[in-house]
Backbone as a ProteinNet text record, in pm:
[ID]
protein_1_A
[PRIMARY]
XXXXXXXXXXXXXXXXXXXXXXXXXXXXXXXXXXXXXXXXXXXXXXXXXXXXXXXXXXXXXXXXXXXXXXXXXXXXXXXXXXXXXXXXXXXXXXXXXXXXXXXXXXXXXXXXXXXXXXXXXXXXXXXXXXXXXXXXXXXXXXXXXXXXXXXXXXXXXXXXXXXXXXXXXXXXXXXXXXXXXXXXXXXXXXXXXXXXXXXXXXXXXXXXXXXXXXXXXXXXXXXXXXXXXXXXXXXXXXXXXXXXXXXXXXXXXXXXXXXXXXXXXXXXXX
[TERTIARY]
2379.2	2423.8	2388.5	2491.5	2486.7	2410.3	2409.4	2294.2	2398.6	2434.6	2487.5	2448.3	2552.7	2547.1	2458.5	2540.8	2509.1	2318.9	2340.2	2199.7	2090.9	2105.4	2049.2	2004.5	2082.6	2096.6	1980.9	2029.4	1969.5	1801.4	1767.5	1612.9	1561.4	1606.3	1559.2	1552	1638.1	1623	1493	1455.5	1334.9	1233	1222.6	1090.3	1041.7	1161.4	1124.2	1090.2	1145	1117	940.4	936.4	812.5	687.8	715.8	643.9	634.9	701.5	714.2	640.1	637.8	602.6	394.9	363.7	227.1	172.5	249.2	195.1	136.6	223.2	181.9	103.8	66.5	-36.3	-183.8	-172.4	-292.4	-308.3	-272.6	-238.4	-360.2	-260.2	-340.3	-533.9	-531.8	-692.6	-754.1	-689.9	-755.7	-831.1	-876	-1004.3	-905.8	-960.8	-860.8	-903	-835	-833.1	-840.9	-985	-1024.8	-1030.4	-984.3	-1039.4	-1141.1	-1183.3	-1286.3	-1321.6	-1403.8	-1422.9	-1497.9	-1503.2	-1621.3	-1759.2	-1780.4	-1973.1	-2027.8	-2131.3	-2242.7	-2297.6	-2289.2	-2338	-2188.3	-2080	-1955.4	-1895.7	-1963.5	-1921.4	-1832.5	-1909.3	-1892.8	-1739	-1699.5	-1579.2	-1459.5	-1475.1	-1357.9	-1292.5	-1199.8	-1161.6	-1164.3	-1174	-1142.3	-955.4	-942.7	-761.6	-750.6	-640.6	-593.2	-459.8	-426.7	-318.5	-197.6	-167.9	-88.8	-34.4	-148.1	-200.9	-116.7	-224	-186	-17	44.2	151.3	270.1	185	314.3	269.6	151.7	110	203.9	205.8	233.5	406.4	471	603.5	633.5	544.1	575.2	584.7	426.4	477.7	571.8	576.7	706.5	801.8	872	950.6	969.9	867.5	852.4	883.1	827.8	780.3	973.9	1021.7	1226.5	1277.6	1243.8	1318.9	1247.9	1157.5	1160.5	1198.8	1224.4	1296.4	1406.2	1497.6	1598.3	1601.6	1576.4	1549.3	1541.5	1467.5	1451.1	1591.6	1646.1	1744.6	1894	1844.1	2000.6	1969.2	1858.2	1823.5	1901.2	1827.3	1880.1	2014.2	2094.1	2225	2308.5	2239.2	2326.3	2429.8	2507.8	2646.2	2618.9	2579.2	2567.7	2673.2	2813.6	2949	3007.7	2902.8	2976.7	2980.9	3098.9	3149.9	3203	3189.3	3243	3237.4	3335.2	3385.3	3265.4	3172.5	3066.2	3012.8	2991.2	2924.4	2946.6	3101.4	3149.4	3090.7	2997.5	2997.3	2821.2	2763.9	2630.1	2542.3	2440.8	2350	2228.9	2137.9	1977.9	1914.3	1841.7	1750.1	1607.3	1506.9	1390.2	1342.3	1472.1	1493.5	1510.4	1572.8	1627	1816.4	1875.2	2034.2	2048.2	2171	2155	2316.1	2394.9	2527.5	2572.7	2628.3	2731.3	2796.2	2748.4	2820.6	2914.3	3079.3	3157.8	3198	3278.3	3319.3	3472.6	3487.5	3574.6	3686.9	3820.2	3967.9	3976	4043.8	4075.7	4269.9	4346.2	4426.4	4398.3	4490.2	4506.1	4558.8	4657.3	4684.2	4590.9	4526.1	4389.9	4276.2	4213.9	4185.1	4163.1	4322.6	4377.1	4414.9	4374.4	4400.3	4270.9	4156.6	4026.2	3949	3982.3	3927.9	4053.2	4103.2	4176.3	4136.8	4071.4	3971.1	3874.1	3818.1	3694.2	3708.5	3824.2	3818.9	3834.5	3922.3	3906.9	3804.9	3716.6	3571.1	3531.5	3488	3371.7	3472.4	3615.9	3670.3	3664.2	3670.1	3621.8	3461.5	3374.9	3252.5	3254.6	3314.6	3313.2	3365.2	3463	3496.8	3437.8	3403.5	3275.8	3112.2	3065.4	2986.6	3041.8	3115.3	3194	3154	3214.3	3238.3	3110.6	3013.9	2884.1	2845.9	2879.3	2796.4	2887.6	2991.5	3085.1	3016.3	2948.2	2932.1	2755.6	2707.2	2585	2575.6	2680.9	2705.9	2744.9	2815.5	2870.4	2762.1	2617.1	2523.2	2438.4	2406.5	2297.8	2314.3	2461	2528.3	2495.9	2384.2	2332.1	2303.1	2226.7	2216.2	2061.3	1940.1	1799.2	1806.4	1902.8	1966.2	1908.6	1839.5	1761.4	1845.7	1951.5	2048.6	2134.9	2160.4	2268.2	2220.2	2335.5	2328.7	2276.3	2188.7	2126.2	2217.5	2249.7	2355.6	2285.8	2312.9	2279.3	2361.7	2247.6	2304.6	2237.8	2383.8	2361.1	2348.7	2239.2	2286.1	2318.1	2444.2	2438.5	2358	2350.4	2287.2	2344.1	2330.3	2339.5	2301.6	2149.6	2057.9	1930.4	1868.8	1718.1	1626.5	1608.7	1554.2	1554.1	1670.4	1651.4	1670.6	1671.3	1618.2	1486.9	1431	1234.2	1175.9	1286.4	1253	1274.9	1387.9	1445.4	1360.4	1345.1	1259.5	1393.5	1322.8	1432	1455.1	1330.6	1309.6	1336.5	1368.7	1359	1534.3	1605.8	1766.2	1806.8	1739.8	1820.6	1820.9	1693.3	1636.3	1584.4	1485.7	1405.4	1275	1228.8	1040.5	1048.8	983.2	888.3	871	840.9	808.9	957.5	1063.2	1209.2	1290.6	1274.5	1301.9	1344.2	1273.6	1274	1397.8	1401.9	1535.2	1647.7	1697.3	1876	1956.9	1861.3	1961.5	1845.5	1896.7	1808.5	1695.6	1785.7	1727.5	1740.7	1709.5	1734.4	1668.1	1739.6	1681.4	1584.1	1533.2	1389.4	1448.9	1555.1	1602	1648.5	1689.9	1720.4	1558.3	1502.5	1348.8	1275.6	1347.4	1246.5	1281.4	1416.1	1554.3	1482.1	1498.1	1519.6	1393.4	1409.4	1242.5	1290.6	1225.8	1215.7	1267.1	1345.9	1365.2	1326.2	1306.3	1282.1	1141.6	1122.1	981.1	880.1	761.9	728.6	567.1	555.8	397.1	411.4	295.2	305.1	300.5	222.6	285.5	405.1	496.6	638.9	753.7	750.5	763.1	783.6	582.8	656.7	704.9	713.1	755.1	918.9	979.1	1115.8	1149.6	1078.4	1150.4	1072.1	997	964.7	1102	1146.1	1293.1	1429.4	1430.8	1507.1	1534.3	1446.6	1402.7	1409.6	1399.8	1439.6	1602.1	1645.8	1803.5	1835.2	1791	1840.2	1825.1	1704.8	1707.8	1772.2	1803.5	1943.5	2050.7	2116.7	2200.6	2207.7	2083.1	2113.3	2151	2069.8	2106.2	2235.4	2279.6	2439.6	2522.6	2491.9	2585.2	2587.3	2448.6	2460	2492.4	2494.1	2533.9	2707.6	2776	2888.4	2971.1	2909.6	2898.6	2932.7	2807.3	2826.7	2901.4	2964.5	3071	3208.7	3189.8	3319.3	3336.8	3258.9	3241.7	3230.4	3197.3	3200.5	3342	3407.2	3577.7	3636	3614.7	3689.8	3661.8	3570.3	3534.4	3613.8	3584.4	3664	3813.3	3894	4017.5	4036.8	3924.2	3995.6	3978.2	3949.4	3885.6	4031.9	4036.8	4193.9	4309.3	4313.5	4421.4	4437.5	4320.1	4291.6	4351.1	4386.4	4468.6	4597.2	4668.1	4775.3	4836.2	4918.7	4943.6	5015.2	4983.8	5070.3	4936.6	4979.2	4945.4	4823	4711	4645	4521	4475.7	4357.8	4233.2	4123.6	4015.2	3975.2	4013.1	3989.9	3817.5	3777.9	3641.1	3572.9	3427.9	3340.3	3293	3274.2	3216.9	3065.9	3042.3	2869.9	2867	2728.1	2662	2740.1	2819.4	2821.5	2988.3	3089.2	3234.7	3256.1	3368.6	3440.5	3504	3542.4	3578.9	3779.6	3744.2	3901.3	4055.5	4146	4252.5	4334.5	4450	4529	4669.8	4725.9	4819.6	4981.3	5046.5	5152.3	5272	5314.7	5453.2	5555.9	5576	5672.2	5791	5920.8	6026.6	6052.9	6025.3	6049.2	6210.5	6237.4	6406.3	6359.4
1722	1614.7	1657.3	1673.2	1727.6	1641.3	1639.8	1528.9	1573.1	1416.6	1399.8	1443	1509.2	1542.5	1476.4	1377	1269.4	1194.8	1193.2	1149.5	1231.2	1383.2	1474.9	1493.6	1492.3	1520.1	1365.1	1289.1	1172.6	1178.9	1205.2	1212.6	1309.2	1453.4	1549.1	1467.9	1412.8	1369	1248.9	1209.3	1067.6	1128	1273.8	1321	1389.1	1433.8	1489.2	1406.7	1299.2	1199.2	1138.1	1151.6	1075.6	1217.6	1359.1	1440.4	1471	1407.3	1424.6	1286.7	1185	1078.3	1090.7	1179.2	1213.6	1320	1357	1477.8	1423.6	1297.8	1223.8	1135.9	1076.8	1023.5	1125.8	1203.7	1322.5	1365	1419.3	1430	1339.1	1206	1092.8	1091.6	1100.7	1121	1248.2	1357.2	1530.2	1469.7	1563.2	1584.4	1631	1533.9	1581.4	1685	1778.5	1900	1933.3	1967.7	1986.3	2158.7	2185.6	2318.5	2381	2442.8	2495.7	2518.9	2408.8	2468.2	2569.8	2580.5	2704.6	2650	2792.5	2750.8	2729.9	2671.2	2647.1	2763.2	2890.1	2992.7	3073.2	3008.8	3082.2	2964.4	2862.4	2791.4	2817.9	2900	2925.8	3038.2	3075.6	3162.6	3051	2976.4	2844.2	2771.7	2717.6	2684.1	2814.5	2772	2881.5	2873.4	2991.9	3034.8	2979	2888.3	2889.7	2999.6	2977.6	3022.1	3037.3	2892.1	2801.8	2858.7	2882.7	2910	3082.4	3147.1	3278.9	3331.7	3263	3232.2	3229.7	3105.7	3138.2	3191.8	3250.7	3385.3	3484.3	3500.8	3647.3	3652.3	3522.1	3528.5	3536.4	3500.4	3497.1	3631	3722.8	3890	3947.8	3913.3	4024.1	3961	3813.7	3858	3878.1	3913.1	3958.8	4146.5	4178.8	4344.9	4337.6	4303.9	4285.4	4275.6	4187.8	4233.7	4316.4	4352.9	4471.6	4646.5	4627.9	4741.8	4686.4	4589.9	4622.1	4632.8	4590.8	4633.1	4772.1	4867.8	5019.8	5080	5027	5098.4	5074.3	4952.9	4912.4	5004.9	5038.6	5103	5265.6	5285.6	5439.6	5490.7	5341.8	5411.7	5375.4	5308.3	5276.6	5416.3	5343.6	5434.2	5474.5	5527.6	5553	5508.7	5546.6	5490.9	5380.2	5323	5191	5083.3	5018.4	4910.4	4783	4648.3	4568.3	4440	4369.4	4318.2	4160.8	4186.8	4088.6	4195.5	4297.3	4395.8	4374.7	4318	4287.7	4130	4084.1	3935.4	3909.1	4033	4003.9	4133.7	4125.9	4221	4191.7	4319.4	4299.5	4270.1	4165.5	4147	4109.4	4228.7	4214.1	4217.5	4320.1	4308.5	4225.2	4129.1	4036.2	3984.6	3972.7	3952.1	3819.9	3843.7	3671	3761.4	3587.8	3604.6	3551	3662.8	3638.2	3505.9	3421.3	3354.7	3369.2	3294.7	3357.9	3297.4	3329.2	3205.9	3150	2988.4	2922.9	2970.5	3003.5	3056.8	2939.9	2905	2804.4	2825	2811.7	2817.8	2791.6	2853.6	2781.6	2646.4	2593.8	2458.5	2356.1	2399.5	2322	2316.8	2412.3	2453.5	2309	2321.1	2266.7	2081.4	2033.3	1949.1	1889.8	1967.1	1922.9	1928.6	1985.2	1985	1853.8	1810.3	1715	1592.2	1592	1428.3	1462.4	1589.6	1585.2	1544.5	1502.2	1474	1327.4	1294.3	1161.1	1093.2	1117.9	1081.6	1066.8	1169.6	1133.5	1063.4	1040.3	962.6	820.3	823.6	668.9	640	688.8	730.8	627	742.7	710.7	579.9	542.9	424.7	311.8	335.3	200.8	237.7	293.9	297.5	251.9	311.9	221.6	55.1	58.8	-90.2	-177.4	-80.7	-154.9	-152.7	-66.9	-36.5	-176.2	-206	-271.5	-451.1	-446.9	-557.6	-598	-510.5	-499.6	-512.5	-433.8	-468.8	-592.6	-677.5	-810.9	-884.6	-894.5	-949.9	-923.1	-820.5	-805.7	-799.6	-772.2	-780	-692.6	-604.1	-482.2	-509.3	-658.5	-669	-605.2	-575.5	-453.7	-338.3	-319	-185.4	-62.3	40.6	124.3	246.5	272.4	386.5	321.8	222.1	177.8	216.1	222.1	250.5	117.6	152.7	4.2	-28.2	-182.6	-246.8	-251.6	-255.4	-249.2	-387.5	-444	-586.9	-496	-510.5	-507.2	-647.2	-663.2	-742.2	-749.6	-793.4	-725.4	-802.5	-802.4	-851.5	-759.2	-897.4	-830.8	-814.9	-875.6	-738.1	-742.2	-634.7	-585.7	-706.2	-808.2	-904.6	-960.2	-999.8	-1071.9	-999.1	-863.6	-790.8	-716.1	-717.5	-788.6	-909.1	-1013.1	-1093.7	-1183.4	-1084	-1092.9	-1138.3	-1204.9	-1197.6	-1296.7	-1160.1	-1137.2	-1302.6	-1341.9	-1459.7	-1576.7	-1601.1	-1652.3	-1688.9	-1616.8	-1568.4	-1566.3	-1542.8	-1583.9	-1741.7	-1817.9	-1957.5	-1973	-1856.2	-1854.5	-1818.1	-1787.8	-1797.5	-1711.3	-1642.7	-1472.6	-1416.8	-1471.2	-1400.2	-1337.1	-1429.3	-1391.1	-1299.4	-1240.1	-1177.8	-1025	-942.3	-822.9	-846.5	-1024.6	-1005.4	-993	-921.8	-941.5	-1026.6	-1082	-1249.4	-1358.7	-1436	-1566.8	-1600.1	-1620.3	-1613.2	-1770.9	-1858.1	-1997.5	-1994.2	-2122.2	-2117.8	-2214.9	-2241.9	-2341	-2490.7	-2517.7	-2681.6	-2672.3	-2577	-2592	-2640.9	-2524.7	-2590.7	-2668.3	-2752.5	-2868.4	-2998.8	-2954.6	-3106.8	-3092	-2957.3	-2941.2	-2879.7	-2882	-2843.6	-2702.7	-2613.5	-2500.3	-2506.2	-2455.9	-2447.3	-2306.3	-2275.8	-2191.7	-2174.6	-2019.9	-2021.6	-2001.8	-2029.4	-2026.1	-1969.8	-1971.1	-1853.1	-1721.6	-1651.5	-1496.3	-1391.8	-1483.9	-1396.9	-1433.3	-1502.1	-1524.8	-1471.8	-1482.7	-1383.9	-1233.4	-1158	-1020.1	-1046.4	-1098.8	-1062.4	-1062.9	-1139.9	-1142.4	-1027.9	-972.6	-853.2	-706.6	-736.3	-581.3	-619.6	-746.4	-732.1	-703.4	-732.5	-683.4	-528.8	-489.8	-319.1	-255.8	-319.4	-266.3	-251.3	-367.6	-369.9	-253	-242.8	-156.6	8.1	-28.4	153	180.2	47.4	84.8	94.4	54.3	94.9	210.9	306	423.2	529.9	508.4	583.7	589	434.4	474.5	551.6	509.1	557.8	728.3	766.3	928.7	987	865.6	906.3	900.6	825.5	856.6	927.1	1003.7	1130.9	1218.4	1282.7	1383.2	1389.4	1268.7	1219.3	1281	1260.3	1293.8	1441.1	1513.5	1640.2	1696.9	1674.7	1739.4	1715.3	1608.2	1568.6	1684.4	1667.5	1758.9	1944.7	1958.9	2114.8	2146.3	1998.7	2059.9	2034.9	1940.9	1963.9	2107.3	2163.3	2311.1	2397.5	2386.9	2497.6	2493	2359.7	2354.8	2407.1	2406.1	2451.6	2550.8	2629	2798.3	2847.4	2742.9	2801.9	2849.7	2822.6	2860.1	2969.3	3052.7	3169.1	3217.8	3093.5	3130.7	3247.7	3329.8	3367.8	3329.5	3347.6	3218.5	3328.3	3254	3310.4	3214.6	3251.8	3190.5	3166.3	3017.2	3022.1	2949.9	2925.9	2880.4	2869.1	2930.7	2919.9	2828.4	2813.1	2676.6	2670.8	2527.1	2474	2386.3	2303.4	2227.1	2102	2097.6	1940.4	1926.1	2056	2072	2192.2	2144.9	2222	2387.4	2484.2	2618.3	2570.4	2610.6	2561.2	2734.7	2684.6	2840.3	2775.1	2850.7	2868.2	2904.4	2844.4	2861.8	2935.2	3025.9	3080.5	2966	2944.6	2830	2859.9	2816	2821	2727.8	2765.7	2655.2	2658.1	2499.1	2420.9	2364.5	2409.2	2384.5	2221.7
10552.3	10462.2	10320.3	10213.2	10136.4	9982	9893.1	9799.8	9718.3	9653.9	9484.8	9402	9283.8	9252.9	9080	9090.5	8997.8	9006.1	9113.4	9144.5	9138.6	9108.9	9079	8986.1	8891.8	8750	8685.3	8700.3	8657	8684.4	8831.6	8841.1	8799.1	8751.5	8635.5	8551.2	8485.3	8361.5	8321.6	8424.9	8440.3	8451.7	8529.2	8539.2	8383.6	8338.3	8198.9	8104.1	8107.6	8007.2	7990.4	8174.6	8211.2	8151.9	8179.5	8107.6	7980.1	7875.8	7784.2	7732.1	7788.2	7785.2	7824.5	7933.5	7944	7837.9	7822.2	7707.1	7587.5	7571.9	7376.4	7406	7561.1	7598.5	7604.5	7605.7	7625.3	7486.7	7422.2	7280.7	7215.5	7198.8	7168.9	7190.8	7305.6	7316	7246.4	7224.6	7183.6	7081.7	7076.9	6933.5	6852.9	6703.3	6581.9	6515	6479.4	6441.6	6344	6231.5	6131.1	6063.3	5999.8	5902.3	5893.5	5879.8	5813.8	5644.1	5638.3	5456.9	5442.3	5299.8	5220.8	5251	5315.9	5319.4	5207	5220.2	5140.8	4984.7	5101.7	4974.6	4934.9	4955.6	4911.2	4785.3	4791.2	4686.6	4557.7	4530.2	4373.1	4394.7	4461.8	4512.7	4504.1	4520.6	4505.7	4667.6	4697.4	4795.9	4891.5	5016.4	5155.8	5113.4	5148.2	5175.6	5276	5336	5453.7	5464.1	5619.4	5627.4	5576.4	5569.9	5455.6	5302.8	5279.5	5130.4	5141.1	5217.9	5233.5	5243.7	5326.8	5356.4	5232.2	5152.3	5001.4	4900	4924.9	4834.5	4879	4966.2	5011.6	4980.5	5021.6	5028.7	4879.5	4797.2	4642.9	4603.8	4666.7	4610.6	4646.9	4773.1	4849.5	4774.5	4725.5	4627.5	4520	4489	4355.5	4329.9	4487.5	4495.9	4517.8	4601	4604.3	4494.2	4431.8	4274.6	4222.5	4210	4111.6	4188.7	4302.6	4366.6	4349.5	4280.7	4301.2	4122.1	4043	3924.2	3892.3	3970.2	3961.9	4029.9	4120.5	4166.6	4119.6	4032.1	3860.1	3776.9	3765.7	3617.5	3683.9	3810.4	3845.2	3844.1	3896.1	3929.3	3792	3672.9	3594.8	3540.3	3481	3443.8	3326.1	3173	3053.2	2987.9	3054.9	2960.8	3057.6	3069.8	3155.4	2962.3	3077.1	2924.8	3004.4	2973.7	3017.7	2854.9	2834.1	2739.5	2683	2782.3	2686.3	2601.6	2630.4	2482.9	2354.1	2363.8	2236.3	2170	2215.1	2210.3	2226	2240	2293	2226.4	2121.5	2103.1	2106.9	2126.7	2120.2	2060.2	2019.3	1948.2	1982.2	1946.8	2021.4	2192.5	2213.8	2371.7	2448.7	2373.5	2447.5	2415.8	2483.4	2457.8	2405.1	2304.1	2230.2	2199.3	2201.2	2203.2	2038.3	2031.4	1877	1867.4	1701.1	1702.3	1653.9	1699.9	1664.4	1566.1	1467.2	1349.2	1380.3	1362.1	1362.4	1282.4	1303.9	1268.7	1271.5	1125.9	1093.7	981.1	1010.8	929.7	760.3	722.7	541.9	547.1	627.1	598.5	699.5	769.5	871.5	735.4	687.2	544.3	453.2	378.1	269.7	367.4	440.9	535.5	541.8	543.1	541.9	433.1	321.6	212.1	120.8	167.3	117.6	187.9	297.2	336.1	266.9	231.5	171.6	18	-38.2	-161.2	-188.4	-27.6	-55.1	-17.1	72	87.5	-24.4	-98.9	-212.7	-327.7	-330	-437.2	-402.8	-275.1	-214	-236.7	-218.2	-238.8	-373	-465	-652.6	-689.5	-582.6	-664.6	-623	-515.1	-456.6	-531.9	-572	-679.9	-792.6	-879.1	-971.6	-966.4	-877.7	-863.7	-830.9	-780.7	-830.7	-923.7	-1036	-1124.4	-1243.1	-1221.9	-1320.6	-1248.8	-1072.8	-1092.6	-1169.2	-1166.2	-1222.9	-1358.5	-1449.8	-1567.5	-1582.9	-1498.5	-1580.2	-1524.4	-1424.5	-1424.2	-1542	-1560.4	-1650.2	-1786.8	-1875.5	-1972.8	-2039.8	-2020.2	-2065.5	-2207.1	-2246	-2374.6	-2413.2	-2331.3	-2340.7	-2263.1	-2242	-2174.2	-2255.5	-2211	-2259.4	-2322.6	-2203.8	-2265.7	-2351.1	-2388.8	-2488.9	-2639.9	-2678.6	-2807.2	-2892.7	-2998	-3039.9	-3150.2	-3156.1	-3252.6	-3411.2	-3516.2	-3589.8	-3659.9	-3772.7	-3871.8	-3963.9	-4048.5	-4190.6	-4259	-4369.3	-4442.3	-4601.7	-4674.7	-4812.5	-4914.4	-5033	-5190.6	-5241.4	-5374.1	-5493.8	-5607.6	-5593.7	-5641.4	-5599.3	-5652.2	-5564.7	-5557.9	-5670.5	-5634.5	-5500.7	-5474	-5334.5	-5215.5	-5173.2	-5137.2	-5106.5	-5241.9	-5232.5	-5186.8	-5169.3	-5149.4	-4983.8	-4889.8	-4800.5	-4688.7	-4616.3	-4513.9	-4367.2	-4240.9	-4163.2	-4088.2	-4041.8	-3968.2	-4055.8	-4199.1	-4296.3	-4274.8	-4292.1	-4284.3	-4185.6	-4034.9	-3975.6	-3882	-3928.5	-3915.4	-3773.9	-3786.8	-3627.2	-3665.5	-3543	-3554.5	-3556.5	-3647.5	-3631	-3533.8	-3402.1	-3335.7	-3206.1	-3249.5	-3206.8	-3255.5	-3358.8	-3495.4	-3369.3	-3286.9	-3220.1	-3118.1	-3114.3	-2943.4	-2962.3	-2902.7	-2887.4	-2832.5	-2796.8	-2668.3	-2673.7	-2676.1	-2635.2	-2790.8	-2859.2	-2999.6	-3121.1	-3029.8	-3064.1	-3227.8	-3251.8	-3416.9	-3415.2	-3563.5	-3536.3	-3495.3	-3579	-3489.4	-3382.3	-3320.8	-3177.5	-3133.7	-3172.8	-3105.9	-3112.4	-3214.5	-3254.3	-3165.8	-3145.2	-3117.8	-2931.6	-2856.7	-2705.4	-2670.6	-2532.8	-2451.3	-2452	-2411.7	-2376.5	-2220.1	-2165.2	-2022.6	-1981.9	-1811.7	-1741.3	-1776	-1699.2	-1751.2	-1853.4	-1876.9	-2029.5	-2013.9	-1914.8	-1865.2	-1885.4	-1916.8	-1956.1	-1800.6	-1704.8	-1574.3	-1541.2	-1542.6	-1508.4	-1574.3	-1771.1	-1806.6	-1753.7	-1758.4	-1702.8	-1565.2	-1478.7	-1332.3	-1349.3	-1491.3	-1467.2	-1543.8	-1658.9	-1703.4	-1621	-1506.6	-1426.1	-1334.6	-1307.4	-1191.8	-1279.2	-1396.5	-1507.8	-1523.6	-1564.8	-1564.6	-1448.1	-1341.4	-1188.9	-1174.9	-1226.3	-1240	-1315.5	-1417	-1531.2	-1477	-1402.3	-1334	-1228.5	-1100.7	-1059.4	-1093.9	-1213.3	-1271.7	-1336.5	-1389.3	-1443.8	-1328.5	-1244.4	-1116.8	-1038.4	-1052.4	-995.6	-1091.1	-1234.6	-1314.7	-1306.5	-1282	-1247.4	-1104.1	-1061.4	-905.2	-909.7	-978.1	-1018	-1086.5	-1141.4	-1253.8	-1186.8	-1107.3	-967.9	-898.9	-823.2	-739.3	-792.9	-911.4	-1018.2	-1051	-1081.8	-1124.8	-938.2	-867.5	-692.3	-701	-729.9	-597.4	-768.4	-872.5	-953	-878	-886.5	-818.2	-659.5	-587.6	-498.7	-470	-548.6	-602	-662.8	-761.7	-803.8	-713.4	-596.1	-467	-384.1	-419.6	-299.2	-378.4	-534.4	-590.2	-604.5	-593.8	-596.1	-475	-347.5	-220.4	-257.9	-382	-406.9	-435.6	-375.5	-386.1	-549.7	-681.6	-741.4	-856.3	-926.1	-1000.3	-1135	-1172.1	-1200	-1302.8	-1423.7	-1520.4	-1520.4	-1493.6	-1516	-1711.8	-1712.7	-1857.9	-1908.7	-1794.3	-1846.7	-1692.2	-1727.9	-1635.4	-1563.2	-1443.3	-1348.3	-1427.5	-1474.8	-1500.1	-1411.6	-1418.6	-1309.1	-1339.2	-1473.2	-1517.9	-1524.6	-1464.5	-1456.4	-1415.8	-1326.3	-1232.2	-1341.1	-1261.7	-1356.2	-1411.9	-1493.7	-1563.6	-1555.2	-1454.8	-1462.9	-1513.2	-1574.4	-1612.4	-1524.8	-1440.9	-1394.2	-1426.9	-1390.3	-1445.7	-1398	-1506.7	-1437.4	-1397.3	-1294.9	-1222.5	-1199.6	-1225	-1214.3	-1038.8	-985.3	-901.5	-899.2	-776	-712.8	-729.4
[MASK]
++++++++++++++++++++++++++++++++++++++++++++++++++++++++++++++++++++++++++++++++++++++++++++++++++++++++++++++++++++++++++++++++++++++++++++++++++++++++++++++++++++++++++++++++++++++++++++++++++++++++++++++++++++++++++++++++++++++++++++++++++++++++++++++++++++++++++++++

């Protein structure tokens, strides 16, 4: 009587399970399995090597000792007139390879295309400064304005007598001590008739003419910052006109404060 086949197979498979199953039961009880450290009088030598350790030491030289045999056997078989087309693109420096930079090909009209936003940049630039500087002027009226030119009053006679006899605060019917201002120069009946408004303390005073004088020095600064702006977009307008293939004389030298001045040959335009 012959035994299934099926039924065969299956009770292998239960007995293995069940031995595999005693094994992690036995296991379980073993004694856990400790290292060996550094003795006592090896201390000072540092950790014991394990195996472990040894293991990716070793795999580290051997590949280290592989490349450099294969390093010796590039160098041996190299070619002397070998050539391949990074040479052209790559030199030594300090024994080490560093790749050429290459420079951007740029057309004449890519060129004349980009130096023509670059003019309108800084002319946009110029005229929005401008335009601070014109709203700053109609705040501040630039009447103690330091760079201005100072106004001058004449006054006439006719004759030296009353000219010896002239006195400034006298003539123009204010206090002596108003006689130096250019604005805000009330006469004595104004001052007699009305209060004084705003402020009238000597710290309030200076705190309004150090924010005054602050104004006044941002304004000198834009005004030279607009200067520059002007004399740059002029220089590089003459950089772009110099792209022109027409015939041309340098009639005055480039300075810091204007662009170089040519002379163009004229040409009649269809």
């Amino acid at each position: 009587m012959s035994a299934d086949p099926a039924f065969s197979t299956e009770l292998f498979q239960g007995c293995t399970d069940m031995a595999a199953a005693f094994r992690k039961a036995a296991k379980s009880r073993q004694r856990e399995h400790r290292e060996r450290s550094q003795p006592g009088f090896r201390k000072h030598l540092g950790l014991l090597e394990k195996k472990k350790d040894y293991k990716l030491r070793a795999d580290d030289y051997r590949k280290k000792q592989e490349y450099l045999k294969a390093l010796r056997k590039k160098a041996l078989e190299k070619n002397p007139d070998e050539f391949y087309y990074k040479m052209t693109r790559v030199k030594l420096q300090d024994g080490v390879h560093i790749i050429k930079e290459t420079k951007e090909e740029v057309t004449p009209e890519q060129l004349k295309l980009m130096r023509t936003q670059d003019v309108k940049y800084i002319e946009m630039k110029r005229v929005a400064e401008a335009k601070k500087i014109e709203r700053l002027k109609s705040e501040l009226h630039l009447l103690d304005f330091q760079g201005k030119q100072q106004n001058k009053h004449v006054f006439f006679f006719d004759t030296k007598k009353e000219v010896e006899r002239f006195d400034v605060a006298t003539h123009l019917q204010t206090a002596p001590e108003l006689v130096d201002r250019v604005f805000n120069r009330p006469r004595i009946e104004t001052l007699q008739k009305e209060k004084v408004k705003g402020v009238t303390n000597q710290t309030g005073l200076k705190r309004i003419a150090k924010e005054r004088q602050k104004q006044y020095n941002c304004l000198t600064q834009r005004i030279e910052r607009e200067k520059k702006l002007f004399v740059i977009a002029q220089k590089i307008q003459t950089r772009k006109d110099l792209m022109d293939k027409t015939q041309k004389v340098k009639v005055k030298k480039e300075t810091v404060n204007s662009p170089a001045i040519y002379k163009f040959q004229s040409r009649r335009k269809r």
